[in-house]
N, C-alpha and C positions, 0 to 999 in steps of 0.2 A: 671249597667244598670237596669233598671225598669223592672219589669213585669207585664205585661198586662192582663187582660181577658174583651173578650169585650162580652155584650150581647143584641141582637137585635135580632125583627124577620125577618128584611131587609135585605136578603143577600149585596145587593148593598151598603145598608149604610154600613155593617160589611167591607168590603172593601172600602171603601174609607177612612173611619175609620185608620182600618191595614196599610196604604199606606201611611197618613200623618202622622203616628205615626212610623211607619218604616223610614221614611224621617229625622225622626230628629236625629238620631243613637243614641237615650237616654233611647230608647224601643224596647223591644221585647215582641209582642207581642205570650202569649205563649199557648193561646186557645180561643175558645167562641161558644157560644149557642145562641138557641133561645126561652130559653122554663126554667121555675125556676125551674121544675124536674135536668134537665142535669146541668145546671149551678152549682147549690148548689155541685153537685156531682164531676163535674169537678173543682170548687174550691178552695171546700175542698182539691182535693189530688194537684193539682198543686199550692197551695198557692200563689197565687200573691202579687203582692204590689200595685195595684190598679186597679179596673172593674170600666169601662165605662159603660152604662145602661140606656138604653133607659126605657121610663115610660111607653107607652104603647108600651104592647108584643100582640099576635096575642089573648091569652086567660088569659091570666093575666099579673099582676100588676106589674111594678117594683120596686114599692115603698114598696111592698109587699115582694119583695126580698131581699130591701135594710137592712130593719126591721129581715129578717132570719140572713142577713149577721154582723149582728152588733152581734151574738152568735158563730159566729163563733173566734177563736184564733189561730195566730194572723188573727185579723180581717182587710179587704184590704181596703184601702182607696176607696170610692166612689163618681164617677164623672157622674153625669146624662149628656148625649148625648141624647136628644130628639125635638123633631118640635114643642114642647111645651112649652109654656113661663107661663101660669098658675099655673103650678106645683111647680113654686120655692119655695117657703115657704115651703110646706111638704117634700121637697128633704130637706130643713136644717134643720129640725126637726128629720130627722134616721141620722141626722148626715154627712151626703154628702160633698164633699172637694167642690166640681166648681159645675156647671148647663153650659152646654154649648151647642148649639143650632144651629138643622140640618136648611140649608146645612151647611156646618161645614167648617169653616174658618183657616187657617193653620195657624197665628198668633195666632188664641185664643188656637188654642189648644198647640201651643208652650209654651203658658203663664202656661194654666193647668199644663202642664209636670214639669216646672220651679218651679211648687209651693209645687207641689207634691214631687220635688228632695230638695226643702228651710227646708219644714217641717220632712222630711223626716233625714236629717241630722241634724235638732232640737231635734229628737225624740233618736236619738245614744248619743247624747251631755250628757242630761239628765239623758239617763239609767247610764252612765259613772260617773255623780255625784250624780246619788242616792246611790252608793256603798259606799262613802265616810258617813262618820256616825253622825248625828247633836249633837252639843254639850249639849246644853238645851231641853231635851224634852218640847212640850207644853203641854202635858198633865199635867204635874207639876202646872202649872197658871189656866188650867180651859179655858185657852181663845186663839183665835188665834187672831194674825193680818194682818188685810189684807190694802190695798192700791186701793183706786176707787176715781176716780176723785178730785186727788187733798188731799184727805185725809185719814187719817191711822184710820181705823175703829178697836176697839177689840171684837170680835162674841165671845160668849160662844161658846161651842166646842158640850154642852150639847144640844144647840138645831140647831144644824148642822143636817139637814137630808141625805142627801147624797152633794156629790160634783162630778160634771161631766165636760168633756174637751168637747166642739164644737167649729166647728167654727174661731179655732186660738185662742180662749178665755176661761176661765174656769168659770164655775157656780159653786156658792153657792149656795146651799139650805135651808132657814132654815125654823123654825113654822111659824113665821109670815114675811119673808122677801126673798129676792136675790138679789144675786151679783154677777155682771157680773167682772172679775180680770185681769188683764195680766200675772199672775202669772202663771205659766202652775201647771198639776194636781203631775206631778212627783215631783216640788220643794215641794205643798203643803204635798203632801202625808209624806215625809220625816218631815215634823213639824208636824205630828198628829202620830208618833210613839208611842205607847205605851198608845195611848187611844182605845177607842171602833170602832173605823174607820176599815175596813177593803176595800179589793181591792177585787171587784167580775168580772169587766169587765176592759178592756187596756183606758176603757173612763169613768169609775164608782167606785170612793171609796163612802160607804156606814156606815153610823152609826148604826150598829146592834142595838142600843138602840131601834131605830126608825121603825124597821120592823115588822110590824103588819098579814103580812101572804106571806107565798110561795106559786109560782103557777107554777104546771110544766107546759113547754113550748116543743118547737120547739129544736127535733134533741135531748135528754138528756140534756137539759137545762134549767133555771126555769127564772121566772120574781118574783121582790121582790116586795109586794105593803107597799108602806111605811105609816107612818101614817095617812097623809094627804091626800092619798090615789094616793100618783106618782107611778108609775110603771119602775123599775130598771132592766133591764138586766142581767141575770147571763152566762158569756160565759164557755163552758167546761172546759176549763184550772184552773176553779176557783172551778168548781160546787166539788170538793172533799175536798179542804182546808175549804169550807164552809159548807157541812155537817160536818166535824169535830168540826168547832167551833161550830154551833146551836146544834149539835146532832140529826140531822134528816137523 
């Protein structure tokens, strides 16, 4: 069964919320707030598997929360529940699963729950054949290959800046280009064994080649700017294996 945290300053939405999500018996939901103080704090200790989040709170942002929450580990899946439909695009930008839209409809949010349990059971798959060890490292070639519309691209691996999972889809990053893959970040990360890539966040491997300055961040945790000047998330879980490598 799923776990919840829902956060809003609506008492009312907060329940009716609670109630359709209760209804489908795929949720429990196991807290919520109103306020990005309590919430971060509540969280943290009851780790969910997915916060519902409304975008506007009575004195701040949720987008603002979204952005703390993606430093968190494991970091919960996030479903905007708001009367706003302007927002979508920045809710898929901190990385958000759905956008779903008060008054709140019990089929849509059936669909949410369904997709959040699809990906969810993608994401166990995955950890289970990343144990399995690849034959051919790529780092040997210099180059990865990837697969985008139709055709089998080979990237240098050298000017890979980071690679990130949103959206159901994974991003390439390179100097001059991206690509959007169906290949999830877990298959790729297992073919960049043994090169400069490392894993700082559950949605960010990063080319240490490419890191041009650390910035502390939010909670003991840092943001990486890369060369081109993107900005990478470091979640706690990683922030120790990564001083280690840099030395900082």
């Amino acid at each position: 069964m799923l776990k919840a945290f829902i956060v809003d300053d609506e008492p009312l939405a907060r329940d009716e919320l609670t109630y359709f999500l209760r209804r489908s018996k795929q949720v429990e939901v196991i807290g919520e707030a109103d306020c990005i103080q309590d919430a971060i704090e509540h969280i943290q200790a009851l780790q969910p598997d997915v916060v519902f989040l409304d975008i506007e709170l009575a004195e701040d942002s949720g987008l603002q929360l979204a952005e703390k929450l993606l430093a968190i580990e494991p970091a919960p899946a996030i479903v905007f529940a708001t009367a706003y439909d302007e927002y979508a695009l920045q809710a898929f930008n901190v990385n958000a699963l759905d956008y779903i839209l008060k008054p709140f409809d019990e089929v849509r949010i059936q669909q949410t729950i369904e997709k959040i349990e699809r990906l969810q059971a993608t994401s166990d798959k995955e950890l289970s054949a990343a144990a399995t060890p690849t034959r051919m490292p790529t780092g040997q070639t210099g180059k990865i290959a990837i697969s985008t519309e139709e055709r089998i691209l080979l990237i240098d691996i050298d000017k890979i800046l980071f690679i990130n999972s949103a959206e159901g889809k994974t991003l390439i990053k390179t100097l001059d280009n991206e690509y959007k893959i169906a290949e999830t970040l877990v298959m790729i990360e297992r073919k960049l064994q043994y090169t400069s890539f490392t894993r700082v966040h559950r949605s960010y491997l990063v080319n240490v080649q490419h890191i041009a300055e650390i910035q502390p961040w939010f909670n003991a945790t840092y943001h990486l700017i890369m060369r081109e000047g993107s900005k990478v998330p470091v979640s706690r879980n990683y922030v120790k294996e990564l001083k280690q490598l840099l030395g900082f």
